[in-house]
C-alpha distance (Angstrom), angle and dihedral (degrees) to the residues before:
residue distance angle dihedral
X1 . . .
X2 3.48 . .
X3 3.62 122.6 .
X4 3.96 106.9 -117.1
X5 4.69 107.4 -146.2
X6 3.69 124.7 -145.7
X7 4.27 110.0 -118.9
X8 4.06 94.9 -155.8
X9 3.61 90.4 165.9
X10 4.55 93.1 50.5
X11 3.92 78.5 40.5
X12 4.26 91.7 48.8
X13 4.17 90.1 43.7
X14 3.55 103.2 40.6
X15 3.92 91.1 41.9
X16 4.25 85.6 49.5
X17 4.02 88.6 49.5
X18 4.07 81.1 56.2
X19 3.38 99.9 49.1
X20 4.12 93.1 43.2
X21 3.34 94.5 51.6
X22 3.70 98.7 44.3
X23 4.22 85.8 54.3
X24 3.89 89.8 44.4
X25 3.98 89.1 56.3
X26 3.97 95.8 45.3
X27 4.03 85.8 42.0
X28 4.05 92.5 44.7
X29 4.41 85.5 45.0
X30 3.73 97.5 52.6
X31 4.05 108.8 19.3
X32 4.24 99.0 27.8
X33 4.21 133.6 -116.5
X34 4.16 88.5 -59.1
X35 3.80 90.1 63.4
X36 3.91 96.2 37.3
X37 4.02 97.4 44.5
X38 4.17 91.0 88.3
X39 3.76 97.1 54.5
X40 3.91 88.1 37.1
X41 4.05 85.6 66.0
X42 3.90 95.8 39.8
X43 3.96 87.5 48.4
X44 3.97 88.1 48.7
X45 4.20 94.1 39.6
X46 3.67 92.4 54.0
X47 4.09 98.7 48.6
X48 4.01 76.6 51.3
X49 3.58 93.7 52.3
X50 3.84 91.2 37.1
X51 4.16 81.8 57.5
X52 3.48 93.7 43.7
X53 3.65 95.5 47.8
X54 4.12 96.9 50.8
X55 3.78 88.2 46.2
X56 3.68 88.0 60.8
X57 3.72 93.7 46.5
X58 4.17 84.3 47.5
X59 3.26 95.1 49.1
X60 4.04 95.9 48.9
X61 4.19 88.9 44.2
X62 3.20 85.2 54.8
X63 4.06 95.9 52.9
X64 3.75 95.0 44.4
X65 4.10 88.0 50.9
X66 4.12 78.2 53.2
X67 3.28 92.6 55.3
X68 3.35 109.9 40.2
X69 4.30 98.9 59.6
């Protein structure tokens, strides 16, 4: 059986895109766009890093599969 890993730091960014865009929409309801915009980018920058981040991991899975057969 294969041995399932923990991804704290997908976990951490995609948990942080949450939490940003759940702000942005309370900010963007009661304040407008001009006081949402910030979290808005923070919310989209961390899905990007989350992508980023679990391509990397992909990528290097994918390596040590290589290498192993």
């Amino acid at each position: 059986m294969k041995k399932q890993r923990k991804h704290p730091m997908e976990i951490l960014w995609i948990c942080m895109s949450a939490m940003c865009l759940i702000i942005a929409i309370i900010r963007h309801v009661r304040y407008g766009f001009d006081e949402a915009t910030a979290m808005y980018v923070f919310s989209v920058i961390s899905v990007l890093m989350y992508l980023w981040r679990r391509h990397l991991r992909q990528k290097e899975e994918k390596e040590d599969n290589g290498k192993l057969q």
